[in-house]
N, C-alpha and C positions, 0 to 999 in steps of 0.2 A: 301428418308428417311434416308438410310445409310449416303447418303452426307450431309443429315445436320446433324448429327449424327457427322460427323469426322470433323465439321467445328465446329459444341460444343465444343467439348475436342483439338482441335489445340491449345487456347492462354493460356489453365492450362501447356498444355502439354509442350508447348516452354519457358513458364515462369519457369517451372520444370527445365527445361534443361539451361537454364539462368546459373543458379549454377556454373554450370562445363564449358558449349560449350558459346566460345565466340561467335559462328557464333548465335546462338539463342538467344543469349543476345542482339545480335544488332536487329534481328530480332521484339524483346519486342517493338523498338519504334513503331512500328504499331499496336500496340495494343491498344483499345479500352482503355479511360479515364476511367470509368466506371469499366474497368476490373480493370485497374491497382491501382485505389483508394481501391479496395475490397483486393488486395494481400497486398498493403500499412496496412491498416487498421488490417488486420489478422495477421500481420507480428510484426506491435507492438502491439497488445494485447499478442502476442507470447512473446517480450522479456519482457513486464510486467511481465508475469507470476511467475519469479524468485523473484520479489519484492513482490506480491501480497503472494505467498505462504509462504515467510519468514515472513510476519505479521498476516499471518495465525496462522501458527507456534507458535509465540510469543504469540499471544492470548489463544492459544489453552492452552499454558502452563501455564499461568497466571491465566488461570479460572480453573486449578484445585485445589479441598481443600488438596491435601496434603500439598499445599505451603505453608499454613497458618494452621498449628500446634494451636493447643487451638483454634480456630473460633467455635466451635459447643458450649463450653464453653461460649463465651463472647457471644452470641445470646441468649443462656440463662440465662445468669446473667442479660441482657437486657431485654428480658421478662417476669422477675421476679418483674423489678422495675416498681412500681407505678408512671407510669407517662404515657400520650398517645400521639404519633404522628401521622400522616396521611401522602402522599405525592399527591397531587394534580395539575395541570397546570401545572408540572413542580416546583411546591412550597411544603414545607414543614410548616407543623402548627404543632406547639409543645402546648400541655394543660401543661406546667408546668411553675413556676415562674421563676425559675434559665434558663439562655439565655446569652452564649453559655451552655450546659449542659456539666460537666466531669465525664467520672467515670473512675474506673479502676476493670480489671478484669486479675486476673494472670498477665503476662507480658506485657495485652493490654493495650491499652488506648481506651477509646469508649470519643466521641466527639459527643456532637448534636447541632448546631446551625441553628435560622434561618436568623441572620444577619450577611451579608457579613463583611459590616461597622467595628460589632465585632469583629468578627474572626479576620481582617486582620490590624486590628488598629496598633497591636504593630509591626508586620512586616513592616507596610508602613511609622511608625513616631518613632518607639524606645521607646513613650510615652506608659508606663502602667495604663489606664484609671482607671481599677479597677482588683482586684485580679482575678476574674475568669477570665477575659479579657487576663490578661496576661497569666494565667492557661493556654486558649486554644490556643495562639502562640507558646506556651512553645512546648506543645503537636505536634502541627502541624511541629514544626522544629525536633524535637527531633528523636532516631533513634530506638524507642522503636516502639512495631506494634501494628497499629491505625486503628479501624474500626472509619469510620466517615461519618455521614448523614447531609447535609445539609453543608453549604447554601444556596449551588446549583448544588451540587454532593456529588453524593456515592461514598466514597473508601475503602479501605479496603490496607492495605499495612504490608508486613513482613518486619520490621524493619533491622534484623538481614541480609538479601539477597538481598533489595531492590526491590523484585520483588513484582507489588502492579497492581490492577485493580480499573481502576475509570470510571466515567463515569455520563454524567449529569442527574438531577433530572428525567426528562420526560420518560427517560428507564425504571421508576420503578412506571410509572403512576398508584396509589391504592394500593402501600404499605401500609402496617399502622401497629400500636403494636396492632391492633386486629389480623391480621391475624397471625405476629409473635408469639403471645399468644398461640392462636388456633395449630398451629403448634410444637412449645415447648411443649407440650402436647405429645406428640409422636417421640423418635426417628430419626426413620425413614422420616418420614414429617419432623423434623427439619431439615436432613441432605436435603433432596432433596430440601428444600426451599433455602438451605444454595447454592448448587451446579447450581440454576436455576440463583441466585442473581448472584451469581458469574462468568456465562455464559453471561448474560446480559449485565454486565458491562465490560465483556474483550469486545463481539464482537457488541454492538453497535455501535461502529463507525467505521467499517471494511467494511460496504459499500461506505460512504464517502470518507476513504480511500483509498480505492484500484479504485475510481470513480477518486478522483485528483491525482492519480499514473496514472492513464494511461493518460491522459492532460496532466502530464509533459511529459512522454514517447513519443508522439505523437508527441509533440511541439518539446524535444527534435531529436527524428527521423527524425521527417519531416527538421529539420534544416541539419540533417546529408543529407539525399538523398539530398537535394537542391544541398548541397556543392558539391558532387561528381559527380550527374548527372551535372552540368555546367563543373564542373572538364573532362568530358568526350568527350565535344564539344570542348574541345582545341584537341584531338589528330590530328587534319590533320590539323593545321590552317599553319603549317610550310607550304612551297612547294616551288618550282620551275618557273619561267614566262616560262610559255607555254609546262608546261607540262599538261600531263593528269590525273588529281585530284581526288582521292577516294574521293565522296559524302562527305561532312561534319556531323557533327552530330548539329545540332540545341540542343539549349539549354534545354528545354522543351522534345523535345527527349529523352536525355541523363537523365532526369529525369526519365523517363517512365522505360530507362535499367538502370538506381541502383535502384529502387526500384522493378523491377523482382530478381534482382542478389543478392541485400542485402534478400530476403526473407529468402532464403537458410539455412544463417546462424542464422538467427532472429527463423525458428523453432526449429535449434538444440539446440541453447543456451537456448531457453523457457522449451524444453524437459528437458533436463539436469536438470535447478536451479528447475523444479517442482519435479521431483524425485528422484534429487539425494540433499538434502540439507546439505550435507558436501560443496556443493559449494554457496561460498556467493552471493547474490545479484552485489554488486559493482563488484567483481570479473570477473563476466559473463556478463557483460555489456560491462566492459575492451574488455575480450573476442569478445563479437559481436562486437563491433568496430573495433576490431585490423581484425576478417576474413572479416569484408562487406570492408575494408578498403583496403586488399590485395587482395582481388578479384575483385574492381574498380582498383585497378594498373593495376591489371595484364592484364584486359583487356583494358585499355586504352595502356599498353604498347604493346600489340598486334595490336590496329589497327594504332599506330603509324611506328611499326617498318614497316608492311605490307604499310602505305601510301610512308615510303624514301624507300622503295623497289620500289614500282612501277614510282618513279621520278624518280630512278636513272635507 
């Protein structure tokens, strides 16, 4: 039981030691595929980390209502006016005749459309079909702050900062000016409906996101360890006829030790950009490249200088 016990913890333990000890970095190529896809795998979820929590970040901040000064305002001038919308399938149905809808509130602009067509006429042809038409292009370009529903997203945007959360219809599946109504009524429920809406729309798409971040990450990593573990199976290809030849390192092999040895630095730089975010994303990526990068040297230049050691 102890012995299988110490043959458990042998290929964390040698992959650990990777890092630093070259002799245990070679050792990595005997390691189980299986293992070594699990430290691959762990290793770039690791340096995701720094990307994944700086869009955290941003969202986090985006969906707070200090951002957007007067929004309690213009929700209530909204459920004041006689008109009704719903949001359903992903679609918005307005009860009112005017289509795109404008209004204004203090420094907003409040927008409701439920044709795309409209809305985007005068941006796509310069042609102003009709005055609200061109109204709600006007609005959409302009740099004044714009809560806008439909016509197939929710935004809300501070003019003055540019910082703005958006996000498509289906987030907000069974909105309606009933329940906006119901809530303007009180306060407190308007604010909390204001700060729900506004959560919803920074982080709905913060799974998706941080899902095709680590695809790229992956794609990219995985392109990195290729190049270096091949990069690895060059050190002893130099030699001598008829000398006696350190083992060579097979391609595949050399794969198996960067991707032990690149871990190392794949968890510090993950650590770092998730706790300390005075450090940027691109930054620390720089970073893990430049250490998995000096530590495949240095150990390729170890087993080269060690193979013209032993020819000569």
């Amino acid at each position: 039981m102890e012995e299988h016990q110490k043959k458990a913890t042998l290929p964390l333990w040698t992959a650990a030691k990777a890092w630093w000890s070259d002799s245990a970095a070679q050792e990595c190529k005997n390691l189980n595929w299986f293992f070594i896809l699990a430290i691959f795998i762990a290793s770039t979820i690791a340096i995701s980390l720094p990307f994944a929590a700086n869009r955290w970040r941003e969202a986090d901040a985006a969906s707070q209502a200090s951002q957007y000064p007067g929004l309690g305002n213009v929700f209530e001038d909204l459920a004041s006016k006689n008109f009704e919308f719903s949001i359903s399938s992903g679609k918005m149905t307005v009860s009112n005749s005017e289509d795109p809808l404008t209004l204004n509130s203090g420094n907003w602009d409040i927008l409701i459309s439920t044709n795309t067509d409209k809305l985007h006429v005068q941006e796509a042809t310069g042609i102003d079909e009709t005055k609200q038409e061109s109204e709600a292009a006007d609005i959409v370009k302009s740099r004044r702050n714009l809560l806008q529903l439909g016509p197939d997203r929710f935004l809300i945007r501070n003019g003055n900062t540019g910082i703005l959360v958006s996000a498509p219809l289906q987030a907000f599946e069974g909105f309606s000016s009933d329940i906006l109504k119901q809530a303007a009524q009180n306060r407190r429920t308007l604010a909390d409906l204001i700060e729900g809406l506004l959560f919803t729309a920074a982080f709905s798409s913060i799974p998706s996101l941080i899902l095709t971040l680590f695809l790229l990450m992956l794609v990219q990593n995985l392109a990195f360890v290729t190049i270096l573990g091949v990069m690895l199976s060059f050190a002893v290809y130099r030699k001598k006829l008829g000398d006696e030849q350190e083992k060579a390192i097979r391609p595949l092999e050399g794969i198996k030790m960067a991707a032990a040895i690149m871990a190392g630095p794949a968890f510090v730089i993950g650590l770092v950009g998730l706790f300390i975010p005075a450090f940027k994303a691109p930054f620390l990526w720089l970073a893990y490249s430049l250490l998995a990068g000096i530590r495949v040297v240095v150990l390729y230049t170890s087993r080269y200088r060690r193979a013209n050691i032993k020819h000569n």
